[in-house]
DRENTORKOL-3810 file (N, C-alpha, C; in nm, 4 decimals):
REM DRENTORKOL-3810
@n.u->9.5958; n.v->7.6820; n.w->8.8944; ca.u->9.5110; ca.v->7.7859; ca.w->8.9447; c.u->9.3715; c.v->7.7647; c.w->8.8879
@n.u->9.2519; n.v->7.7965; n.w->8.9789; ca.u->9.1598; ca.v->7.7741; ca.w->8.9182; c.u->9.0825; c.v->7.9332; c.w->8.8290
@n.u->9.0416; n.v->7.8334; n.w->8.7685; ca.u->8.9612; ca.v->7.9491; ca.w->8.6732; c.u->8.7644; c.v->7.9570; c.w->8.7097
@n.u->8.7610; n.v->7.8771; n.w->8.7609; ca.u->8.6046; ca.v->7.8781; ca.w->8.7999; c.u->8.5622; c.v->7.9707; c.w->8.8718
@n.u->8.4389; n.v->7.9798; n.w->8.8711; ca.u->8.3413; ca.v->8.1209; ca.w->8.9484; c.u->8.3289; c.v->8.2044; c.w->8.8316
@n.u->8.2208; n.v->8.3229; n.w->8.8867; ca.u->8.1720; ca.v->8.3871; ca.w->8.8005; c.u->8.3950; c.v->8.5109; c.w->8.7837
@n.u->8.3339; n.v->8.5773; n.w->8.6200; ca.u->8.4570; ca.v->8.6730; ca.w->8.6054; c.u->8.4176; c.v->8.7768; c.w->8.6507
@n.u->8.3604; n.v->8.8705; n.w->8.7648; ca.u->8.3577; ca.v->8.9729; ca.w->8.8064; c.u->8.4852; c.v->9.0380; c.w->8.8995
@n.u->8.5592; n.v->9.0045; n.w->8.9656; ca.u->8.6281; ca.v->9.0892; ca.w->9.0026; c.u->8.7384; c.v->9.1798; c.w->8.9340
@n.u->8.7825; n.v->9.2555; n.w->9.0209; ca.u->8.8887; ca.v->9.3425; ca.w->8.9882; c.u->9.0149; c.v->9.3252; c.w->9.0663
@n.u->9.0953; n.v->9.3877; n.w->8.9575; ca.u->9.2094; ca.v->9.4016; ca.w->9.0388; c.u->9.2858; c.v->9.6169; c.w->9.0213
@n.u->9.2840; n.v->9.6770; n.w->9.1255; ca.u->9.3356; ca.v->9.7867; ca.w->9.0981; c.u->9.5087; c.v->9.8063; c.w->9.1601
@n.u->9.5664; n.v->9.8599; n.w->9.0722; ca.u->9.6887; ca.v->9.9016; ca.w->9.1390; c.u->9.7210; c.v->10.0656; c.w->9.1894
@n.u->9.7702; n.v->10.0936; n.w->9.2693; ca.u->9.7874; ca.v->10.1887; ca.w->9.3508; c.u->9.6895; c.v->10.3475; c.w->9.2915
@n.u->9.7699; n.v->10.4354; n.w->9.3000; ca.u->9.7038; ca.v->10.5697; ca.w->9.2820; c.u->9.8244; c.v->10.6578; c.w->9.2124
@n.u->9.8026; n.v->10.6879; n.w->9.1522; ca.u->9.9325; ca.v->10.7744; ca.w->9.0043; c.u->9.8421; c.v->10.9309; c.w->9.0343
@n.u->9.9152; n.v->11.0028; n.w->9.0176; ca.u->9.9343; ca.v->11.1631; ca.w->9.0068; c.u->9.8786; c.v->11.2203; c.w->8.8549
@n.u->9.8951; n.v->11.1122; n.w->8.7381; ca.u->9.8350; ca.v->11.1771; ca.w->8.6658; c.u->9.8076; c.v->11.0507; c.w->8.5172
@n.u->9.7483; n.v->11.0290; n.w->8.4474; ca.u->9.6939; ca.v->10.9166; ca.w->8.3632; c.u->9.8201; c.v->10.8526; c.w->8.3189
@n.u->9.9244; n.v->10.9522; n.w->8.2642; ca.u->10.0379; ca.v->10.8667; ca.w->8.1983; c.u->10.1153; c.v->10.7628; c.w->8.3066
@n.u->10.0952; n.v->10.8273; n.w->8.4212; ca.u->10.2079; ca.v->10.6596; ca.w->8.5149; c.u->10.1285; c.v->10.6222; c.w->8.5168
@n.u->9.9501; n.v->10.6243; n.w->8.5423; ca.u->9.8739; ca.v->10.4860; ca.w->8.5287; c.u->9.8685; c.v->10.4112; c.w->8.4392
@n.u->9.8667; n.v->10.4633; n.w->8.3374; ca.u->9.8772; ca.v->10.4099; ca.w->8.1632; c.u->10.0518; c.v->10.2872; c.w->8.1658
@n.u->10.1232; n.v->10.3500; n.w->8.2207; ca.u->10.2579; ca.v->10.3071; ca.w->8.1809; c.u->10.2366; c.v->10.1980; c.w->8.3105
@n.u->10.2162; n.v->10.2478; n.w->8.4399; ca.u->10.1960; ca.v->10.0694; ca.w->8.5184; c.u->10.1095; c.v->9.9994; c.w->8.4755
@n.u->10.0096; n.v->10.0047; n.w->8.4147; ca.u->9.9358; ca.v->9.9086; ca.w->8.2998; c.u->9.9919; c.v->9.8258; c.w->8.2714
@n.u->10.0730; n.v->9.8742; n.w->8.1474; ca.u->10.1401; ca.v->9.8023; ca.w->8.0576; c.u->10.2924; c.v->9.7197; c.w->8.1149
@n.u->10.2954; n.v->9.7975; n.w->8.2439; ca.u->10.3886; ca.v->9.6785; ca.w->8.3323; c.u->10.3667; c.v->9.5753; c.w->8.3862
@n.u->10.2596; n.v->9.5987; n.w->8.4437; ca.u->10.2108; ca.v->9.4848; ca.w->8.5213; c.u->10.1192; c.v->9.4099; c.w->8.4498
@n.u->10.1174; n.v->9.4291; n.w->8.3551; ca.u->10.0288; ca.v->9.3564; ca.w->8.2136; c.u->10.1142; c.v->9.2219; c.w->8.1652
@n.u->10.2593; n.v->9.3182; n.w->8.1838; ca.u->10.3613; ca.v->9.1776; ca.w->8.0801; c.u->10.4143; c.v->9.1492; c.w->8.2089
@n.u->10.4371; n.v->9.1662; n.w->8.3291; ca.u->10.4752; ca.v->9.1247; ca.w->8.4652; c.u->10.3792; c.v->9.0011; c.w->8.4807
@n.u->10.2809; n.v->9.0033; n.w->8.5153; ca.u->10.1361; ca.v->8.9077; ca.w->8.5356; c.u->10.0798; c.v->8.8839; c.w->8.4379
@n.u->10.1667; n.v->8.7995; n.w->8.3127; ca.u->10.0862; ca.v->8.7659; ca.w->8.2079; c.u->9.9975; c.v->8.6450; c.w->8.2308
@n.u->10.1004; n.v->8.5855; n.w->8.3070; ca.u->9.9553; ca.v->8.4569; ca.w->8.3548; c.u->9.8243; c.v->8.4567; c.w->8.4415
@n.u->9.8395; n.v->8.5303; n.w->8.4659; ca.u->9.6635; ca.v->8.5733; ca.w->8.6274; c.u->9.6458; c.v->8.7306; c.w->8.5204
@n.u->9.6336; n.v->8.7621; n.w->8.4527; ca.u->9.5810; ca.v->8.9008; ca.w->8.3831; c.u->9.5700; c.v->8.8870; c.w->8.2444
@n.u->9.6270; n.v->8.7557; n.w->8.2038; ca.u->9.6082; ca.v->8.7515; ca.w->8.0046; c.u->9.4681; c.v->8.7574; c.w->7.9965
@n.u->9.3626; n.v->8.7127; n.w->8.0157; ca.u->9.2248; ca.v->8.7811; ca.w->8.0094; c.u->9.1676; c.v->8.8551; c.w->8.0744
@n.u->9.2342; n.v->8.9956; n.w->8.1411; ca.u->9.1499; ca.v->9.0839; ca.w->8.1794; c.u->9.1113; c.v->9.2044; c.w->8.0863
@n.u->9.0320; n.v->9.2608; n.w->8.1055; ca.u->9.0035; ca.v->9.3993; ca.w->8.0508; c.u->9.0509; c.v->9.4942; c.w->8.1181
@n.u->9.1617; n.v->9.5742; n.w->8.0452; ca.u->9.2387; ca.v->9.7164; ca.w->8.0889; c.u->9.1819; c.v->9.8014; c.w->8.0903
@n.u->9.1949; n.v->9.8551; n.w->8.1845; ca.u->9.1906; ca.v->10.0513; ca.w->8.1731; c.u->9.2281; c.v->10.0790; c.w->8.2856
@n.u->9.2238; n.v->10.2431; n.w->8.2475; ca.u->9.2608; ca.v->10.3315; ca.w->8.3941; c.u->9.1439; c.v->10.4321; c.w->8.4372
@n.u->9.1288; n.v->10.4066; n.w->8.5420; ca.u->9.0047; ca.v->10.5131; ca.w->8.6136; c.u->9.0567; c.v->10.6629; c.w->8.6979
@n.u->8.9630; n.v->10.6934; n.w->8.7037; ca.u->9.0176; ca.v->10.8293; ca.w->8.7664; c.u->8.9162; c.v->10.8414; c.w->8.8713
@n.u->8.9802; n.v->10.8258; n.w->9.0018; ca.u->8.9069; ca.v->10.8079; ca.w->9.1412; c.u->8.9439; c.v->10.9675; c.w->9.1920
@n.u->8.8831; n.v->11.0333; n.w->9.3067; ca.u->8.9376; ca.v->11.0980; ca.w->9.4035; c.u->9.0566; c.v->11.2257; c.w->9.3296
@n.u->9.0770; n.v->11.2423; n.w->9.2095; ca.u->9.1932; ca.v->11.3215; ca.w->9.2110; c.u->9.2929; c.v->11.2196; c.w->9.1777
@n.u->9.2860; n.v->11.0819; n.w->9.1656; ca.u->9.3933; ca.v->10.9882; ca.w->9.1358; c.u->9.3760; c.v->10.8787; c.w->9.0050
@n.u->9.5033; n.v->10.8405; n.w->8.9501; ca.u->9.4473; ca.v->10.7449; ca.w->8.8431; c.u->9.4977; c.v->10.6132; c.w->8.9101
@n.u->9.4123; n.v->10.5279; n.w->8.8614; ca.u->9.4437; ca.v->10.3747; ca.w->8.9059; c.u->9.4462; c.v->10.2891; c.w->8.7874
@n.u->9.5511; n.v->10.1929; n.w->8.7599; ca.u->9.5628; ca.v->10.0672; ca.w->8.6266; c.u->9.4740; c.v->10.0199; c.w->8.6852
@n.u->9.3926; n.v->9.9389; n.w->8.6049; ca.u->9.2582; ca.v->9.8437; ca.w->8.6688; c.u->9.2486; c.v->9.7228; c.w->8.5527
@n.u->9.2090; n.v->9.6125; n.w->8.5964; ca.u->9.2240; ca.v->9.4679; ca.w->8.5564; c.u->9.0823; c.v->9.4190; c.w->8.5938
@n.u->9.0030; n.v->9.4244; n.w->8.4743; ca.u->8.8830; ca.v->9.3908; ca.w->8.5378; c.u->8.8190; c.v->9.2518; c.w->8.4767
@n.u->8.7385; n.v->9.1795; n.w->8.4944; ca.u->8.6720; ca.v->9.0958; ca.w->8.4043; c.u->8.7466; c.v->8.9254; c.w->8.4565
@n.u->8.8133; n.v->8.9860; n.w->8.5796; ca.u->8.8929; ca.v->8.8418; ca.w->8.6861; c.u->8.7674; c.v->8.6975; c.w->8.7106
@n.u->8.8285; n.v->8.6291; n.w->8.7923; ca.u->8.7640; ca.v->8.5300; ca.w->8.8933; c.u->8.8154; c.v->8.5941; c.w->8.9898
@n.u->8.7796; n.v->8.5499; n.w->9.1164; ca.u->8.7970; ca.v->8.5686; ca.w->9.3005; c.u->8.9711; c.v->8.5210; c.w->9.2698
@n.u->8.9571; n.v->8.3932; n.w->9.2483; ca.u->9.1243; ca.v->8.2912; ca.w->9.1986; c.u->9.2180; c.v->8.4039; c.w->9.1513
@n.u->9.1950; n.v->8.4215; n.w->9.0606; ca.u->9.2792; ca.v->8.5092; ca.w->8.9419; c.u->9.3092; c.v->8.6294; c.w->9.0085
@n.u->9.2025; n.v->8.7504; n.w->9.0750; ca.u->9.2088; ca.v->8.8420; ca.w->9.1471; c.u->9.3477; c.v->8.8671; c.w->9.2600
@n.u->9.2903; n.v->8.7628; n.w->9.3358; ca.u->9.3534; ca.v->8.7212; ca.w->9.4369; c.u->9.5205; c.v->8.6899; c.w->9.4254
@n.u->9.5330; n.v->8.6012; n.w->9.3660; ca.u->9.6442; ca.v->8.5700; ca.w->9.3001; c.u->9.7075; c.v->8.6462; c.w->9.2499
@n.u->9.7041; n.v->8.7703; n.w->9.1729; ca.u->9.7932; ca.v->8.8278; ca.w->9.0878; c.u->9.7953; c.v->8.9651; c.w->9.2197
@n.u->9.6842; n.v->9.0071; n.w->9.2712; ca.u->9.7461; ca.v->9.0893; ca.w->9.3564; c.u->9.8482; c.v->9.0479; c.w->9.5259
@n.u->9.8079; n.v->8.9285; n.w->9.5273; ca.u->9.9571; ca.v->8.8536; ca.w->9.6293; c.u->10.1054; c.v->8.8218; c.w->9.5705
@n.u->10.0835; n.v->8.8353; n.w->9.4101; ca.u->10.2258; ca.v->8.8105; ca.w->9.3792; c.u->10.2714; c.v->8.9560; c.w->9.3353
@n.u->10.1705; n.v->9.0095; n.w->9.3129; ca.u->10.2453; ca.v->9.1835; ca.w->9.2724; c.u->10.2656; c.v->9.2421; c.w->9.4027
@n.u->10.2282; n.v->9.2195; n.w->9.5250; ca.u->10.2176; ca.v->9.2647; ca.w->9.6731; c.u->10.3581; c.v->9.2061; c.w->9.6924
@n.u->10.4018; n.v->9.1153; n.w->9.6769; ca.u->10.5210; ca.v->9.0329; ca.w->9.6906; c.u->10.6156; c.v->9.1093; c.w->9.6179
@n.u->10.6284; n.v->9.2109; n.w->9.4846; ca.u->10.6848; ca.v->9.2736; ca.w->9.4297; c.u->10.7001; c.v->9.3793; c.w->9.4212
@n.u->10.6110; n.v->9.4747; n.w->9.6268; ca.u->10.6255; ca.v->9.5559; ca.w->9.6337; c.u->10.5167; c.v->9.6708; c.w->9.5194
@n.u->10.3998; n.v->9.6293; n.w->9.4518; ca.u->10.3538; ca.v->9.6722; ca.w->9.3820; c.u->10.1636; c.v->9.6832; c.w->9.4822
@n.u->10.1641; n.v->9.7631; n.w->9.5299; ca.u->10.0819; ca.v->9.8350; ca.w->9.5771; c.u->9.9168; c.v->9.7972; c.w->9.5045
@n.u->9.8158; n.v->9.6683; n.w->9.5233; ca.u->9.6867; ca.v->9.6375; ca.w->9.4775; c.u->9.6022; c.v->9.6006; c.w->9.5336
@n.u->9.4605; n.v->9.6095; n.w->9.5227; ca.u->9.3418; ca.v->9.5686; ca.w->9.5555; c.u->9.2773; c.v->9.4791; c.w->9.4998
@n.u->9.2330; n.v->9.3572; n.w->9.5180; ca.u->9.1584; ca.v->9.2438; ca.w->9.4906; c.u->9.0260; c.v->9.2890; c.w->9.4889
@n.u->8.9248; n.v->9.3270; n.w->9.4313; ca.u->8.8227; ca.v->9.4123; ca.w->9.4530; c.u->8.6886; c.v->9.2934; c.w->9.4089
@n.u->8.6327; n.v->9.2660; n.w->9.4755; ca.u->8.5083; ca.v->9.2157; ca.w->9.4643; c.u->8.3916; c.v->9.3009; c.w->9.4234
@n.u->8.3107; n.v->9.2421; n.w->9.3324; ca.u->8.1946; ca.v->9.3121; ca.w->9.2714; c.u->8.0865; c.v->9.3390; c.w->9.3759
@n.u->8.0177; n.v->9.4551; n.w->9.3141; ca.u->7.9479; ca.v->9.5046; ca.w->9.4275; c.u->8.0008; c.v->9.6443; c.w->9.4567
END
């Protein structure tokens, strides 16, 4: 996999009801996708009334990649380009 390009993207996973299931799919999909997410920067945001795990500090590569194999696992993400 490549690692080149600038590290701006993101990766977000779905929308949680309240910080603790965002907090706890974090830390799932953290040790799930240790290889496309061992260098991202964690947190959880609070959009709309919703919390989202967020993976930030990607490549386009890395982005991309970890949200087609968590999509594959039924795990609900956005590949999010900067901007």
């Amino acid at each position: 996999m490549s690692s080149s390009g600038p590290a701006d993207w993101t990766v977000r996973i779905a929308g949680f009801s309240n910080r603790y299931m965002a907090e706890r799919a974090l830390l799932k999909v953290a040790l799930r996708e240790m290889a496309t997410l061992d260098v991202a920067t964690r947190s959880v945001e609070s959009r709309s009334g919703s919390f989202h795990a967020v993976f930030s500090g990607l490549t386009a590569d890395r982005a991309r990649t970890a949200c087609a194999r968590l999509s594959a696992q039924d795990v609900p993400c956005d590949a999010v380009a900067p901007g």
